[in-house]
C-alpha positions as CSV (number, residue, x, y, z in Angstrom):
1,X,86.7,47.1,18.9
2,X,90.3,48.1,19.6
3,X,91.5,49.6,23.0
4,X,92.0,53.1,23.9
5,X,95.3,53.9,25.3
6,X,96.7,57.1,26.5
7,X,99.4,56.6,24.2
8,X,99.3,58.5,20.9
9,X,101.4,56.0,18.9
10,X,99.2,52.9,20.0
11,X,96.1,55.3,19.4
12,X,97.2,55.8,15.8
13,X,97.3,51.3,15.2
14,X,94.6,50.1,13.0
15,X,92.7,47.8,15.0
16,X,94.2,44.4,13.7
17,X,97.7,45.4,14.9
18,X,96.5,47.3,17.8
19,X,94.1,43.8,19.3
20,X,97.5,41.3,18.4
21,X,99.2,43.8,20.7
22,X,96.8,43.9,23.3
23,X,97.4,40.5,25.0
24,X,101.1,41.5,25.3
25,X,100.8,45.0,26.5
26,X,100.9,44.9,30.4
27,X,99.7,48.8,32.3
28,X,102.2,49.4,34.8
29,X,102.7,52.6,37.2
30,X,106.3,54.2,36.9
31,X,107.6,55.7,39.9
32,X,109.4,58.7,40.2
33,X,113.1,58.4,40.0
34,X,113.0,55.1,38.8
35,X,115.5,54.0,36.2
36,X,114.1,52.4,33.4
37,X,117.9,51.6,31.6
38,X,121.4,53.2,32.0
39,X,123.5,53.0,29.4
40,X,124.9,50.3,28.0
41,X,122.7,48.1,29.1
42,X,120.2,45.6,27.4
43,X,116.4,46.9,27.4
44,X,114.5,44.2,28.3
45,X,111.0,46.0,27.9
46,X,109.9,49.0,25.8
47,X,107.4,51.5,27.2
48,X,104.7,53.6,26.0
49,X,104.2,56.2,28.4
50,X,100.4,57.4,28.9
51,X,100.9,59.9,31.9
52,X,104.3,59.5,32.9
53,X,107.0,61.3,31.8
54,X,110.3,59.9,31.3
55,X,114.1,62.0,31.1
56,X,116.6,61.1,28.5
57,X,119.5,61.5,30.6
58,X,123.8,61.4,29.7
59,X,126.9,62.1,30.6
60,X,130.8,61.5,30.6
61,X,132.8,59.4,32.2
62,X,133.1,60.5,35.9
63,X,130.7,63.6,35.0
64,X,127.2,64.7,36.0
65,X,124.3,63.3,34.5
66,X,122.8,66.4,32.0
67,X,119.1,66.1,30.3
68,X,119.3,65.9,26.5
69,X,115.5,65.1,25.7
70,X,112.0,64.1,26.9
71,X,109.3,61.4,26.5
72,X,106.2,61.3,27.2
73,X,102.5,60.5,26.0
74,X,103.8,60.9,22.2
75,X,106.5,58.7,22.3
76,X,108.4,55.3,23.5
77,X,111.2,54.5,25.1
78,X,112.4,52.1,22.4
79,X,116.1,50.9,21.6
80,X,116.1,47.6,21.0
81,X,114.1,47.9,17.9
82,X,114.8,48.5,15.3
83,X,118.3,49.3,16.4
84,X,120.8,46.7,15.2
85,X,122.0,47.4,18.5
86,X,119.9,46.4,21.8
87,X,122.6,48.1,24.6
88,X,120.9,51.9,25.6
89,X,123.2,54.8,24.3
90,X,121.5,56.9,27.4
91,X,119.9,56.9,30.9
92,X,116.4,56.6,31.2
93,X,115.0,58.2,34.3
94,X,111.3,58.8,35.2
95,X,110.3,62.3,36.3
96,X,107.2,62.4,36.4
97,X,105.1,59.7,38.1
98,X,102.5,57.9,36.2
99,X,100.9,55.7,33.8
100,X,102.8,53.3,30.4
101,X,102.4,50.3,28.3
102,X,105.1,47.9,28.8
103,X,106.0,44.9,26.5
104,X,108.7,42.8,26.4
105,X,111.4,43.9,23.6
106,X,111.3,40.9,21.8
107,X,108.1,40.0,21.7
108,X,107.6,43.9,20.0
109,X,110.1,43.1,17.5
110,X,108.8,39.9,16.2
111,X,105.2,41.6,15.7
112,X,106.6,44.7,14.0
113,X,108.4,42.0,11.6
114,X,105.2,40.6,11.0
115,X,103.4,44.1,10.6
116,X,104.8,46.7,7.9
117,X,102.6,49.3,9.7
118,X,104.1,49.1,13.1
119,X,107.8,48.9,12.1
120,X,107.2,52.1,9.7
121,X,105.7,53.1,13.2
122,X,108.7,52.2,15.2
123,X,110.8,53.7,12.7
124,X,109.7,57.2,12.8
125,X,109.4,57.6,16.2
126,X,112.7,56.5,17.3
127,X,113.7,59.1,14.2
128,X,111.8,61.9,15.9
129,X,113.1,61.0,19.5
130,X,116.7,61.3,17.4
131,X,115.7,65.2,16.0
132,X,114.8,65.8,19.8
133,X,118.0,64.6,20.6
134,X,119.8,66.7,18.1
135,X,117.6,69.9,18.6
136,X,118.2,70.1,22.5
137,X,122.3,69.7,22.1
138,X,122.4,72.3,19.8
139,X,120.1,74.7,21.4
140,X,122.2,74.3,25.2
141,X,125.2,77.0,24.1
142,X,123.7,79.3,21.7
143,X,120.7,80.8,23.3
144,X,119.9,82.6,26.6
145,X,118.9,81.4,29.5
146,X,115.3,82.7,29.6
147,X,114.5,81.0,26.0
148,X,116.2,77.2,26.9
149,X,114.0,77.4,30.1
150,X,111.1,78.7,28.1
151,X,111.8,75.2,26.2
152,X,111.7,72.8,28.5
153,X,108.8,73.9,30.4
154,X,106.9,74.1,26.8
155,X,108.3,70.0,26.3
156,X,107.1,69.5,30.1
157,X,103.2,71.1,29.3
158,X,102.7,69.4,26.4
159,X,103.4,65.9,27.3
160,X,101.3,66.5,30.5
161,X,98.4,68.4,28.6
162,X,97.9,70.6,31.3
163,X,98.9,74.0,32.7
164,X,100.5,73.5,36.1
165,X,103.4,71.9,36.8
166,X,105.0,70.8,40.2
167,X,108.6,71.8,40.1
168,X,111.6,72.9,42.4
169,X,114.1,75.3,41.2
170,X,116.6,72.9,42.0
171,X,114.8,71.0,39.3
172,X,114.6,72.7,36.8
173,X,118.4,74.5,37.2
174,X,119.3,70.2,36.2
175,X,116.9,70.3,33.2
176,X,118.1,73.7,31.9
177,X,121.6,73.2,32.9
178,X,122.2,76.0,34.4
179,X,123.1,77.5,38.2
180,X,119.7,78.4,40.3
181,X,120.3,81.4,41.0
182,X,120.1,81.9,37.2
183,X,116.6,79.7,37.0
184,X,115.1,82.1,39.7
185,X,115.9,85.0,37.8
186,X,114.8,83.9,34.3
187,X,111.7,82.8,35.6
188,X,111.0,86.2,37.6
189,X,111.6,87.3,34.1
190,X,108.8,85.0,32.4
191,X,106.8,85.8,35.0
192,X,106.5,89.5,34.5
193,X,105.9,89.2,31.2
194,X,103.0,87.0,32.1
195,X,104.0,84.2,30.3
196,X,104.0,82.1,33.7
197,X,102.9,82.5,37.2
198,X,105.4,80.7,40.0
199,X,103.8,79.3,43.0
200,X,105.8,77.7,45.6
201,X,107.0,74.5,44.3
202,X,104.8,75.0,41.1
203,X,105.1,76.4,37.8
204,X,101.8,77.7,36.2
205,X,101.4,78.3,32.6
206,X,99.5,81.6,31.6
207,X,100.9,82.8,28.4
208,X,101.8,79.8,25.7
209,X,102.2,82.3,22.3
210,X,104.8,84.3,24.4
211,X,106.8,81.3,25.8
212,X,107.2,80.2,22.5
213,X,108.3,83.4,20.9
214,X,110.8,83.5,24.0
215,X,112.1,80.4,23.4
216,X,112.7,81.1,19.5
217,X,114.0,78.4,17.5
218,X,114.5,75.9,20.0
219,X,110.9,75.0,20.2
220,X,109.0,73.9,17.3
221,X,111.6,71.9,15.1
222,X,111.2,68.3,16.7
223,X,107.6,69.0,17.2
224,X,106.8,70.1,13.4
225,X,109.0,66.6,12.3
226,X,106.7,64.6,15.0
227,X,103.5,65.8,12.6
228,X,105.2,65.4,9.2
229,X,106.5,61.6,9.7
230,X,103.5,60.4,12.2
231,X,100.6,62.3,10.6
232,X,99.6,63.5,14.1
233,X,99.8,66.7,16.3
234,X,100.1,64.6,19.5
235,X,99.6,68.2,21.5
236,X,96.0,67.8,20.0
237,X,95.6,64.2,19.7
238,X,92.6,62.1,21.3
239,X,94.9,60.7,24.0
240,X,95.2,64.5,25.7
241,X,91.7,64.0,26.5
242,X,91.6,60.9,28.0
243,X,90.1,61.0,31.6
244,X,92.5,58.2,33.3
245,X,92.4,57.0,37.1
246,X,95.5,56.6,38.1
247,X,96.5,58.0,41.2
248,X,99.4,61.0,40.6
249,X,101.2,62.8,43.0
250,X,100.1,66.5,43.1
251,X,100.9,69.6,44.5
252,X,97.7,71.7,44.1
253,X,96.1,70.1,41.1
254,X,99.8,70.2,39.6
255,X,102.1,67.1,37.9
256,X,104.9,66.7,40.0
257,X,108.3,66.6,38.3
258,X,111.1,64.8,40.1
259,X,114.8,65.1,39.2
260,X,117.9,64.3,41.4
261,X,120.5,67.0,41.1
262,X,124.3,67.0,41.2
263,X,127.0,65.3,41.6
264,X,127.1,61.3,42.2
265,X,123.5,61.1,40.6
266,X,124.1,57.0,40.4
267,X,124.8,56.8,44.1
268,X,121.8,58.4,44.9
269,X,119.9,56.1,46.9
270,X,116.2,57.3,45.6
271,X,117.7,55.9,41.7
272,X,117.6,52.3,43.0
273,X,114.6,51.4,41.7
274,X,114.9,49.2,38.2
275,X,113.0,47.9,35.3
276,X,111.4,45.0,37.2
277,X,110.4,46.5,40.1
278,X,107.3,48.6,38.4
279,X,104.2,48.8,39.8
280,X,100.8,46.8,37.9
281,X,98.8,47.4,40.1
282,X,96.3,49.8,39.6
């Protein structure tokens, strides 16, 4: 019998595949912070995150950092394969403590040479992570501030399947992109629609229909591609219901979501962590 993961890709292996992967697959416990690859650089292992959530970060020479996607549960951080190209176009930071799947790159690619079904695999996800990509850097400029925040927090509940999330303003005003001041507002406005309710430090969702239909076309797209090319609505896919215990940080019941803000975001002493310094142990 194959393993359960908390993964929705590894879920969705037949079980020959999925036990040949097994003995290669080590659990490991991402901190928050912690940078996983910066661009240009080589990607030694590829992760499938179960409860941790992981930023797609980038930026321009001498510039800020700025969010341009998200992955979580659904996904995998995945360049090397099947790239022609193993150096990371992007930084990528972990934000929200937790759970992955980690396996060395090439040990991936020789078994997804071997095994049409997970290179197809491999193949569509890193083209859905691309129409995230593409969705989010099209949505920044057009669209108000109330409906890009309404985004992000609809990316942040789904990957966490649940309806609390631990954030700062701070936080968030680095997701969306925008001045605080700004976030504090839009969210009073969200708010009094009852969409959400804001706690200190905490964002609780009340209202999901409405938070979408704020957020308009920016929502939906990458999601509706995830379905057609994986067969799959990971928002309702076994691995949302997976009981798993592994110690998160909280703030009352919540997920917490960690970003570091502003300027000099490299010098930052809390993103020294690397690849090999994950945790194993459970």
């Amino acid at each position: 019998m194959s393993k359960f993961y908390g993964n929705v890709l590894l879920n969705r292996l037949s079980s020959h595949v999925a036990e040949e992967l097994a003995s290669d697959l080590e659990r490991v416990r991402l901190e928050p912070l912690q940078l996983l690859a910066t661009r240009s650089e080589t990607l030694p292992h590829i992760y499938f995150p179960e409860t941790a959530v992981i930023g797609v970060l980038a930026s321009a020479a001498g510039e800020d950092h700025q969010q341009i996607g998200l992955i979580g549960r659904e996904g995998v951080i995945n360049h090397a394969y099947p790239s022609v190209d193993d150096r990371m176009p992007w930084t990528m930071q972990v934000q929200v403590s937790g759970s992955a799947w980690r396996i060395d790159a090439k040990k991936l690619a020789s078994s997804a040479n071997r095994h049409e079904e997970l290179h197809a695999m491999l193949i569509r996800a890193d083209r859905v992570a691309q129409i995230q990509l593409a969705s989010n850097g099209v949505s920044a400029p057009r669209r108000g501030i109330e409906a890009r925040l309404a985004k992000w927090l609809l990316m942040y509940f789904d990957r966490l399947n649940c309806d609390e999330l631990g954030v700062t303003h701070d936080a968030l005003a680095f997701v969306v992109d925008a001045r605080r001041p700004r976030i504090t507002e839009a969210l009073h406005v969200l708010e009094g629609e009852g969409m959400i309710t804001c706690k200190r430090g905490s964002v609780v969702l009340r209202n999901r229909q409405d938070l979408i239909k704020v957020s308009g076309p920016l929502y939906g797209m990458a999601e509706a591609e995830y379905q057609r090319l994986l067969g799959v609505n990971f928002r309702e896919a076994e691995s949302c219901r997976m009981n798993l215990s592994v110690p998160e940080v909280t703030v009352t019941g919540s997920r917490n979501l960690f970003i570091a803000p502003g300027p000099s975001t490299s010098a930052d002493p809390r993103m020294s962590a690397r690849d090999d310094t994950v945790s194993s142990s459970f």
